[in-house]
C-alpha atoms as one frame of an Amber mdcrd trajectory, in Angstrom:
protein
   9.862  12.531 -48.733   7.448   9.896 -47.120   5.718  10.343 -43.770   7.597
   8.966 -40.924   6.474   8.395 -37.666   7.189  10.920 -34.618   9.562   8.287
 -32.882  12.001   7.934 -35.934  11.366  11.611 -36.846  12.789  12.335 -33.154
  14.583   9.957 -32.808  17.809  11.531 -30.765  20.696  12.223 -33.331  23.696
  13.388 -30.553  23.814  11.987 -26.769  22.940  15.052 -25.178  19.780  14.745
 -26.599  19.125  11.670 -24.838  16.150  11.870 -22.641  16.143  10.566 -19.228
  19.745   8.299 -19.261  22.034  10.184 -17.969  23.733   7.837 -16.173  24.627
   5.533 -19.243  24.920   8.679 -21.664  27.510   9.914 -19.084  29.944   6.970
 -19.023  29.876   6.062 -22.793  31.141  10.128 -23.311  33.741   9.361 -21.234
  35.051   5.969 -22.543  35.039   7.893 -25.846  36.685  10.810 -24.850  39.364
   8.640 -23.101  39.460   6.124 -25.822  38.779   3.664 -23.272  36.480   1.456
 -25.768  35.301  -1.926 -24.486  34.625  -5.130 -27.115  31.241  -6.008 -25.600
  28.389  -3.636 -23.807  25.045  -5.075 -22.646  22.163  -2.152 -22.658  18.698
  -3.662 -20.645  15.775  -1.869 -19.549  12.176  -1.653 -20.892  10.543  -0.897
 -24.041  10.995   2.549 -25.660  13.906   3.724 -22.946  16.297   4.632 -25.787
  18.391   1.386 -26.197  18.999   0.571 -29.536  18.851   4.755 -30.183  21.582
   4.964 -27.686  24.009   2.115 -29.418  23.505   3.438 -33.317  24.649   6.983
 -31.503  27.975   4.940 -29.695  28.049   3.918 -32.974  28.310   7.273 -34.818
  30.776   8.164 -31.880  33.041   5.660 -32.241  33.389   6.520 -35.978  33.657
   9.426 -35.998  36.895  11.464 -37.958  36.675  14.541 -35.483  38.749  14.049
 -32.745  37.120  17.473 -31.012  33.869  16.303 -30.448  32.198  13.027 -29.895
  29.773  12.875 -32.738  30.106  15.681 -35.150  27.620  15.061 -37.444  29.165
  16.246 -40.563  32.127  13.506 -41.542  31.162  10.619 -43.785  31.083   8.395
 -40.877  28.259  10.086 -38.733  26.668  10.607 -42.898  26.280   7.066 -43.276
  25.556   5.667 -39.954  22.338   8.746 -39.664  21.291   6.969 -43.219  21.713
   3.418 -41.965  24.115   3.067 -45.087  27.201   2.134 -43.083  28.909  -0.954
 -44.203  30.552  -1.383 -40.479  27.093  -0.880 -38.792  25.566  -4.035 -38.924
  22.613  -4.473 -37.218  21.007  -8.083 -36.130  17.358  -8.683 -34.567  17.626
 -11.694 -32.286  14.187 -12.346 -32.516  13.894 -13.510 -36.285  17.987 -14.387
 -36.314  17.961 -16.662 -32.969  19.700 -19.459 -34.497  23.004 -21.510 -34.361
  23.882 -20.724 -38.342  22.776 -17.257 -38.048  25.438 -16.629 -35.508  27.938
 -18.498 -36.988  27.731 -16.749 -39.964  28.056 -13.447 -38.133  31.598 -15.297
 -36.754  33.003 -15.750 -40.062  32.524 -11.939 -40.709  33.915 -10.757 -37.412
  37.304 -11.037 -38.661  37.143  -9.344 -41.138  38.812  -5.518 -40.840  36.493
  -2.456 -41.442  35.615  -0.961 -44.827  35.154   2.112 -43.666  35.785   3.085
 -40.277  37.690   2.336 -37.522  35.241  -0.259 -35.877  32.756  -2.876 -37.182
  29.722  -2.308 -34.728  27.535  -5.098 -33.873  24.314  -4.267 -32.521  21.672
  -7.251 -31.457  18.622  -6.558 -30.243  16.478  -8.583 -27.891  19.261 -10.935
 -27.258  17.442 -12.433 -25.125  15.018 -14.611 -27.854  18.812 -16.369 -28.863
  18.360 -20.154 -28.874  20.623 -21.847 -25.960  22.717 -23.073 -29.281  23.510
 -19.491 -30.493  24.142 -18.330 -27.135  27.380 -20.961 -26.770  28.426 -20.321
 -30.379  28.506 -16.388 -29.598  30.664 -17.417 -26.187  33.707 -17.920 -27.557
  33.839 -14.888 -30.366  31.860 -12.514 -27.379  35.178 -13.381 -25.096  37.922
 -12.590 -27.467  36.673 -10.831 -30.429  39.370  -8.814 -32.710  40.408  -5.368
 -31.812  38.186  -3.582 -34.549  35.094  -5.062 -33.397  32.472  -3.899 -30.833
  29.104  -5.827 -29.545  26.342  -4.345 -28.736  23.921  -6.093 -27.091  20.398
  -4.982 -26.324  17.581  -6.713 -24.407  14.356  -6.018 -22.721  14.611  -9.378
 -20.580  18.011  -9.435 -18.467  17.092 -12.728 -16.806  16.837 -14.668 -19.815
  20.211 -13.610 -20.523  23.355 -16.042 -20.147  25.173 -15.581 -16.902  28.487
 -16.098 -18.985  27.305 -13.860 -21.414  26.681 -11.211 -19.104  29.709 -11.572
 -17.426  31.735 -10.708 -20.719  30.009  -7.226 -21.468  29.869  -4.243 -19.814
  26.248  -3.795 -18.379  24.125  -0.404 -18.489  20.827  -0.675 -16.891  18.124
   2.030 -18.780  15.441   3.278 -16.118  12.199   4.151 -17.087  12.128   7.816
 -17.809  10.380  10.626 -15.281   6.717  11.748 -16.462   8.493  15.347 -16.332
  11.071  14.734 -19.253   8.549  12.850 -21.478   6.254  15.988 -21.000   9.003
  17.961 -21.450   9.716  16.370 -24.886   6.005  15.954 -26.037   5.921  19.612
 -25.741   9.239  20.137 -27.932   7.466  17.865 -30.111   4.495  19.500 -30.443
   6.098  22.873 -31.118   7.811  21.592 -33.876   5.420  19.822 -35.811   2.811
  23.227 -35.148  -0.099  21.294 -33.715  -1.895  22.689 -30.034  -2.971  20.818
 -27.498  -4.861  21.641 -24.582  -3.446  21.869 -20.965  -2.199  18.964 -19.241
  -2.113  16.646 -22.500   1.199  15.898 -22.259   1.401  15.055 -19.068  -1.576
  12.745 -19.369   0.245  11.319 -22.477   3.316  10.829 -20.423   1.652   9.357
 -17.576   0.253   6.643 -20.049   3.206   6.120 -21.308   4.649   3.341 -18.514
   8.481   5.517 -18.952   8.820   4.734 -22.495   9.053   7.564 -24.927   8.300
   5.904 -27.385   5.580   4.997 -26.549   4.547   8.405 -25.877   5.311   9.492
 -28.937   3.144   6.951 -30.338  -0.145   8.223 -28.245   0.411  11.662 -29.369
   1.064  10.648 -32.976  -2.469   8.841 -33.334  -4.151  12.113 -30.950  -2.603
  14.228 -33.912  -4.524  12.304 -36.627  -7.549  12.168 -34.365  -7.397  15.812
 -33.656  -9.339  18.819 -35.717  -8.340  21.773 -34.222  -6.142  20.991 -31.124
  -5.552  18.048 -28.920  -7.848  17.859 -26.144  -7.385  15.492 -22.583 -11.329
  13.944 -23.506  -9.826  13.208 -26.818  -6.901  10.803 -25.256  -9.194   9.369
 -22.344 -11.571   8.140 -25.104  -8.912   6.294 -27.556  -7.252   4.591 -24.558
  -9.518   4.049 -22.617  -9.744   6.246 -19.547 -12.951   6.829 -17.290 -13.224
  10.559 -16.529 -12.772  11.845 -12.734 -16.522  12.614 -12.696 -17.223   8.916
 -13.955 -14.489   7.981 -10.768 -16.260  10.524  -8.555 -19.936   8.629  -9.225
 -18.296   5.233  -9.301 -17.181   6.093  -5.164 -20.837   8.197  -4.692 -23.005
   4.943  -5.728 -20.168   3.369  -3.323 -20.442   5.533  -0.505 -24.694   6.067
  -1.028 -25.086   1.847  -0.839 -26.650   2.024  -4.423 -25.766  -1.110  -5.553
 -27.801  -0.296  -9.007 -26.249   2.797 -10.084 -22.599   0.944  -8.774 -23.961
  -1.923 -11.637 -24.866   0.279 -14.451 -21.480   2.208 -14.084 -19.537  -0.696
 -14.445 -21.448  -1.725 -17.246 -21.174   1.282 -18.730 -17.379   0.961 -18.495
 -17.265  -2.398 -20.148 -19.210  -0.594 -23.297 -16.524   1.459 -23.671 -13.806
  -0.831 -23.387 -12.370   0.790 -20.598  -8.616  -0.178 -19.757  -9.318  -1.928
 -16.575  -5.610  -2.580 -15.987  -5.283   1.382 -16.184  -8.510   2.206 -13.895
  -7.396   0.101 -11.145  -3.858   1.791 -11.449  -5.908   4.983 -11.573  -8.269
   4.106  -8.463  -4.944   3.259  -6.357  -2.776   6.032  -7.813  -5.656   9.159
  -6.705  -6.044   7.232  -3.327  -2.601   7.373  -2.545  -2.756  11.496  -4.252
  -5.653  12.386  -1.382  -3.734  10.884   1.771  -0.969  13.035   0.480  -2.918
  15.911  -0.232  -4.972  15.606   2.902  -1.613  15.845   4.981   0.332  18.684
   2.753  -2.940  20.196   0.794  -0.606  20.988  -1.930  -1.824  20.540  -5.306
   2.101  20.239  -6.956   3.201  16.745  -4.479  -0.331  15.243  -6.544  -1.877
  14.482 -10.443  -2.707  17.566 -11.396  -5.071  15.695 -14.203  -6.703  13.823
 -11.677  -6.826  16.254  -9.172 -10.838  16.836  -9.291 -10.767  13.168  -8.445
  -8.173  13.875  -5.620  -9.817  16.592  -3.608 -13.257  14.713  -3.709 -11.777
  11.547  -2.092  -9.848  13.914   0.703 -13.253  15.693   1.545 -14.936  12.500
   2.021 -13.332   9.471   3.125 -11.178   9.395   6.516  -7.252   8.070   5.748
  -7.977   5.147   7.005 -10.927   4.170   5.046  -8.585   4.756   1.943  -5.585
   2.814   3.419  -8.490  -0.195   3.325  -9.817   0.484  -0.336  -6.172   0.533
  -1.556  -5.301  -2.823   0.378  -8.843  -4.234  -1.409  -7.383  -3.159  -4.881
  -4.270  -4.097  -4.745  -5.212  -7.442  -3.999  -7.503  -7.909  -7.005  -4.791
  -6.236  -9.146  -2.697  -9.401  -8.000  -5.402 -12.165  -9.113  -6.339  -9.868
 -12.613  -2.875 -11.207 -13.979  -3.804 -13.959 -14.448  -7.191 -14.008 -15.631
  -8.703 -13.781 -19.253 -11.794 -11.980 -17.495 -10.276  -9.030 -15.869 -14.018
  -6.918 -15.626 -15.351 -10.004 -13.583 -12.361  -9.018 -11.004 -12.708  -5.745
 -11.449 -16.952  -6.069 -10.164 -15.700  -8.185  -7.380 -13.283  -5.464  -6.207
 -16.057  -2.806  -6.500 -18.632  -5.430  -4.451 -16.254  -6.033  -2.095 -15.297
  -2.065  -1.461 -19.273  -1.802  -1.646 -19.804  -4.280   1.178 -17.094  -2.660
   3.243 -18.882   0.322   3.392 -22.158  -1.431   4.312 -20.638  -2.706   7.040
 -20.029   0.548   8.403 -23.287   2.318   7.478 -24.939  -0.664   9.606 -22.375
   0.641  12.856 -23.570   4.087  12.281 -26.127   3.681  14.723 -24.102   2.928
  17.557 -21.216   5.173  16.621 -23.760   7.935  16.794 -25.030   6.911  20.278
 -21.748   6.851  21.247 -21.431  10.442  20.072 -24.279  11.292  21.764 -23.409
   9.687  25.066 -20.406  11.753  25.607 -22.029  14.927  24.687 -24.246  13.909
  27.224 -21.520  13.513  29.441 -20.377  16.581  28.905 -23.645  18.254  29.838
 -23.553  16.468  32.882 -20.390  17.558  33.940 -21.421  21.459  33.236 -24.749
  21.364  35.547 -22.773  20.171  37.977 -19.913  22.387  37.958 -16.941  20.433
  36.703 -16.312  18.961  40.314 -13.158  17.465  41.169 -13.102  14.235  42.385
 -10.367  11.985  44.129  -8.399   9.819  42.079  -7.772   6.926  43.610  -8.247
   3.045  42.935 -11.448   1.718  43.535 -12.933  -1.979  43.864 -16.019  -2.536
  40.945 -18.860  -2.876  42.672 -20.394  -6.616  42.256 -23.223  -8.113  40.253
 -24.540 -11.887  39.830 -26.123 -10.349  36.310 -24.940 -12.274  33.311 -25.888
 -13.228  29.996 -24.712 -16.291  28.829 -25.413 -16.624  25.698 -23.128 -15.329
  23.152 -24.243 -12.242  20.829 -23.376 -12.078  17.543 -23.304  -8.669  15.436
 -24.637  -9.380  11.986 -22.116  -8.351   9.628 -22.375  -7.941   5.717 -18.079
  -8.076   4.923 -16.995 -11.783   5.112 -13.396 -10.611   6.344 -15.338  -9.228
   9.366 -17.499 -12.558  10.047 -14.315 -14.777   9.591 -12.575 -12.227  12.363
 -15.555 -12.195  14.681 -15.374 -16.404  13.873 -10.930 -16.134  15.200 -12.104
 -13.915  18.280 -14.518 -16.218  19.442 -12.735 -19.275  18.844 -10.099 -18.220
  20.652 -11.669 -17.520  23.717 -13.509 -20.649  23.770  -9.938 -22.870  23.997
  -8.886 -19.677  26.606 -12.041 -21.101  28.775 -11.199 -24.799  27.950  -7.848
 -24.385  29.638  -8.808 -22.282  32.518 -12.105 -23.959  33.556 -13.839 -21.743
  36.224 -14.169 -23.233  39.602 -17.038 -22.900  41.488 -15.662 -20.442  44.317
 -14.223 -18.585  40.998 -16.942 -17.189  39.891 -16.484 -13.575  37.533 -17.118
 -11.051  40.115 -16.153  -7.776  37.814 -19.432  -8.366  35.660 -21.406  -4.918
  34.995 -25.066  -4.496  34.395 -26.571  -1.523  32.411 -27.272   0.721  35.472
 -23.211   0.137  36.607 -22.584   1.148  33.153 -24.298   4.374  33.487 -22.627
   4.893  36.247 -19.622   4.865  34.947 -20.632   6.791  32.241 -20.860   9.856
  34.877 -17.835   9.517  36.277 -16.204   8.818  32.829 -14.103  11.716  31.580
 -13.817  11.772  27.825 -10.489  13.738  27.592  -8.805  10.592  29.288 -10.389
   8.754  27.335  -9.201  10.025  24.525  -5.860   9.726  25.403  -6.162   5.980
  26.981  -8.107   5.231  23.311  -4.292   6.108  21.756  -2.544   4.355  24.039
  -5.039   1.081  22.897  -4.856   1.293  19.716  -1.701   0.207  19.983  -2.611
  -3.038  22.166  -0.856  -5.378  19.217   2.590  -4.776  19.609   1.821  -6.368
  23.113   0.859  -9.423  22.241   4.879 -10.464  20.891   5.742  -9.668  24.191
   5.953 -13.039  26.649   5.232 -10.956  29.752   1.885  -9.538  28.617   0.656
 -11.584  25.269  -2.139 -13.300  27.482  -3.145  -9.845  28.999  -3.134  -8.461
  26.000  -5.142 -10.621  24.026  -7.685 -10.676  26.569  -9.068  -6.933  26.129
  -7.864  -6.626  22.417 -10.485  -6.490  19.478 -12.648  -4.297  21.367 -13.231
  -0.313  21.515 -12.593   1.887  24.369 -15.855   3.566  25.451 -15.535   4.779
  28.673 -12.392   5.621  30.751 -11.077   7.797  33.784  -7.881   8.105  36.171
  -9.247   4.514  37.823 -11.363   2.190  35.047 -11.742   1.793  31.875 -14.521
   0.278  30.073 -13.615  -1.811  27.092 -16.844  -3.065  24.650 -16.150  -6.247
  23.150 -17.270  -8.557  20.711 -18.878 -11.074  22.508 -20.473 -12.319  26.221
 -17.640 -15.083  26.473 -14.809 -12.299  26.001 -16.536  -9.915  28.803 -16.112
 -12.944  31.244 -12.857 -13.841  30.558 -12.259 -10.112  31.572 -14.078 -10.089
  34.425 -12.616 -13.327  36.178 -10.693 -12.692  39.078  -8.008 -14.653  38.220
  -7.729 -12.273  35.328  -8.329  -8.902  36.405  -5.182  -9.012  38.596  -2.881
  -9.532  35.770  -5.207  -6.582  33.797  -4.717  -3.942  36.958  -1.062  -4.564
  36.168  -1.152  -4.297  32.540  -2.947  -1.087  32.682   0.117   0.239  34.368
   2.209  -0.749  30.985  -0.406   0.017  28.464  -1.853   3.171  29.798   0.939
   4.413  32.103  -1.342   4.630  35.511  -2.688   2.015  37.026  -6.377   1.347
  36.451  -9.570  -1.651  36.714  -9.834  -2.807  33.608 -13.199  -3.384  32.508
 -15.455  -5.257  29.686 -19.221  -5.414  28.482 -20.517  -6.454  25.900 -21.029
  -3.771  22.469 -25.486  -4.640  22.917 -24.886  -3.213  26.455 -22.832  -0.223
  26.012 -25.638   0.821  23.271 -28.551   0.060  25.704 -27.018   1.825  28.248
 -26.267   4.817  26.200 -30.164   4.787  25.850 -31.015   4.389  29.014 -28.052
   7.360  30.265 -29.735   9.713  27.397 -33.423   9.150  28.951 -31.940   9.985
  32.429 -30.020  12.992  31.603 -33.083  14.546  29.763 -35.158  14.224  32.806
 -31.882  15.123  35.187 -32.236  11.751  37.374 -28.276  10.524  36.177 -26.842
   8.581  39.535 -24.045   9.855  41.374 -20.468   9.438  39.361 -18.499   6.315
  41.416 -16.181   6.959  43.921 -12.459   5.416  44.002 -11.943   2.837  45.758
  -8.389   0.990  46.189  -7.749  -1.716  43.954  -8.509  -5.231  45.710  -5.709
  -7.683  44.449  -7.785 -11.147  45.330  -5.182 -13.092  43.470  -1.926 -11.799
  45.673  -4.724 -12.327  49.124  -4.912 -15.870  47.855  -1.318 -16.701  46.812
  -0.783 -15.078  50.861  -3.607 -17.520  52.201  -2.112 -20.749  50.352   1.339
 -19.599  51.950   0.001 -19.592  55.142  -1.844 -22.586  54.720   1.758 -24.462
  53.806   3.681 -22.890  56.614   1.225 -24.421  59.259   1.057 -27.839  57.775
   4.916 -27.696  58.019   4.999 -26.919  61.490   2.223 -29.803  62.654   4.630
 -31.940  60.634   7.644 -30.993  62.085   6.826 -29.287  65.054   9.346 -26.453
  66.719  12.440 -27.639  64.954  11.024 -25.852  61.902  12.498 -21.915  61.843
  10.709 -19.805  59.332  13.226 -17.133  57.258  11.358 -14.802  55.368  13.191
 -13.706  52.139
């Protein structure tokens, strides 16, 4: 007998040996057992899901002379329809036979009875590629066909599909089938045809598969020719080509070590091979999405076990978030690579772009460790001098005519960043446009570097903490028409310094820091505060160059134990109610010049 190929060699010859359709295999049992046959089904799903393996079998079932079981393999029906000799079994691709006489000519045959058995089964595949002609001739016949005939129609492309035609079958939607059945089968296979394959092949195979076994079955069929003594995982990476997770491991090292040469040759040496970029990318976003999970459950079974190397290196040394952004980057060059002809030209721009992201960080590493240091500093400060408690009341900041006024702007190497830093400051400017400081409104809750220290002292990082939470979820604020203006005011910023009366807020730029410290602001802040952090407390802004020079300058002081003393609470001075009382007074006296004693003042 000739070779055949593993998919026709496997090919399922009863419906329990479906893999992974259930659902449909379920329901076409039934209609047999209940001899509750309809004229017309419609099978749709992708590639290699079992559809046209699935109507020869209805087929064989409908056919067949043993009432006791629904195919029993053994009658001369099931005989000829398993040889493809069956005279009632006529099968029609769509593709080559998509026109108007091809159909019709199938019409003049559908009345005729079967030779023999008891239905003449049509089965045509990818129905879809019919010609708009064909589709109205097969209308009519699809609608009411004669009692011994049944249509089967099978397509990979639903939408293309007739509406009319659709509406005149009975439709059975294939899903792609689980990774765990394919592997399942690939090992059944393997068994049976005496070949061994190292661990995890199948899986691998199955994962490559896209839910079509047949296609699986394909992969493992050329990885058997390949293949000397066994099967190995290297062996399937290299003919489809699949990186390795140490070549994905040194693709994010070059990443994460701002080598921008070794980050080059890699993805050379990944064109060389004719690496599947569609697949890496898929691959990239697929582990990312493995190490949040495994960083949260640290089980290895919830994960790719064949890419779990990969996994465990990306949990270890990227934070959750800085994966949440790498995915986001991906998945938006996955997007463009559709529909380019040059899909390694996207694929360097994701890996520049990822690269850049992670420069921009490494140049905030700097401050992020002063910051560090400034609270452990803190902290030192607060054991010398015994923990003291302090009182926890509002206090008024004290006042400084120190200002910068031109704006600074943090050099940046991630465009996205530049064109934020660009919204932020635009903003503000129209913000300043529209509320145009007047002279006897001057900012008056502007710090300089020794306030900040100050501050700094009296800070107390496990409030800080736990005010940082509460502002990092400043954006769901800004929908809400009470506090969108207070909101936006202090938002964009990190929260450096805090305590049960302040908090310090370093912002992007000098312009933002005013707008915070303006009376006519800082009202409407104290009362925020109250929402946002659930206490009431002065809200406070400098600029990100100042926090840093003051975390110098606090370092230098604490080494040679000169820090100030911490700042002592002071109630809150509300200037903007004091005014709104002054302008009522001022009313009620012009009122009573102009009208004199007839005027009688209710207060409400």
């Amino acid at each position: 007998m000739s070779y055949q190929s593993l998919y026709r060699k496997y090919r399922p010859s009863h419906l329990d040996e479906v893999v992974g359709q259930e659902h449909v295999v379920h329901v076409l049992k039934n209609s047999i057992t209940k001899d509750k046959i309809s004229h017309a089904y419609l099978f749709c799903g992708p590639r290699g899901t079992g559809k046209t393996s699935i109507a020869k079998l209805f087929a064989r079932a409908v056919n067949c002379e043993n009432p006791d079981q629904v195919i029993c393999g053994t009658c001369d029906n099931c005989k000829a329809v398993a040889d493809g000799t069956h005279p009632d079994l006529i099968e029609i691709d769509a593709a080559s036979n998509n026109g108007v006489d091809e159909i019709r000519g199938l019409i003049e045959k559908v009345k005729y009875t079967p030779i023999l058995g008891k239905y003449k089964v049509y089965i045509i595949d990818e129905v879809h590629m019919l010609s708009q002609g064909a589709f109205n001739a097969l209308l009519k016949t699809l609608e009411e066909p004669p009692s011994h005939v049944v249509f089967i129609l099978a397509t990979t492309e639903i939408h293309k599909v007739l509406p009319t035609i659709i509406s005149r079958c009975q439709r059975y939607d294939f899903n792609r089938i689980g990774e765990v059945d394919i592997a399942k089968r690939l090992d059944y296979v393997l068994e049976k045809e005496d070949v061994e394959a190292e661990q995890g092949v199948s899986k691998l195979i199955a994962s490559l598969s896209g839910g079509g076994l047949r296609n699986a079955l394909t992969i493992l069929e050329q990885a058997i020719v390949l293949a000397d003594d066994q099967i190995t995982v290297a062996q399937i990476n290299d003919t489809n080509g699949i990186i390795t997770d140490q070549d994905k491991i040194r693709l994010f090292n070059s990443i994460q070590e701002q080598n921008m040469e070794t980050l080059v040759n890699q993805i050379a040496m990944m064109s060389e091979k004719s690496v599947n970029i569609d697949r890496l990318m898929m691959d990239l976003i697929s582990g990312l999405k493995d190490s949040i999970i495994y960083s949260h459950t640290n089980s290895e079974t919830l994960v790719n076990e064949n890419s779990l190397m990969f996994i465990q290196y990306l949990a270890k040394s990227l934070q959750v978030q800085e994966r949440l952004q790498v995915i986001d980057k991906l998945l938006g060059y996955m997007d463009k690579m559709k529909f380019s002809q040059n899909q390694s030209t996207y694929f360097e721009f994701a890996m520049v772009d990822v690269f850049n992201s992670f420069n921009h960080k490494k140049n905030n590493v700097n401050l992020n460790q002063q910051n560090q240091e400034a609270m452990t500093a803190e902290e030192i400060y607060r054991l010398e001098h015994g923990n003291k408690q302090r009182k926890t009341s509002h206090n008024d900041v004290p006042k400084s005519n120190e200002s910068t006024h031109e704006p600074i702007i943090f050099e940046t190497n991630n465009p996205e960043e530049m064109i934020e830093d660009e919204i932020i400051e635009e903003e503000i400017q129209i913000d300043t446009e529209v509320f145009i400081t007047e002279p006897n409104d001057q900012p008056d809750a502007l710090l300089t570097v020794d306030e900040v220290v100050q501050y700094m002292v009296t800070a107390d990082k496990a409030i800080r903490i736990q005010d940082d939470a509460s502002y990092q979820a400043i954006d769901r604020y800004k929908v809400d028409l009470t506090w969108a203006r207070a909101s936006r005011l202090i938002s964009g910023g990190k929260l450096v310094l805090s305590s049960n009366f302040f908090v310090v807020i370093a912002l992007v730029n000098d312009a933002a820091v005013r707008e915070v410290a303006a009376i006519r602001n800082q009202s409407e802040l104290y009362h925020f505060s109250k929402v946002l952090f659930g206490g009431s407390k002065q809200i406070l802004a400098i600029t990100q160059e100042m926090y840093a020079e003051a975390v110098s300058k606090f370092l230098d002081l604490s080494k040679n134990n000169n820090l100030p003393e911490p700042i002592e609470a002071k109630p809150f001075n509300d200037q903007s109610q004091e005014d709104e009382v002054e302008q009522k007074d001022e009313s009620l006296e012009k009122v009573k010049e102009l009208f004199g004693g007839i005027v009688e003042i209710i207060e409400s």
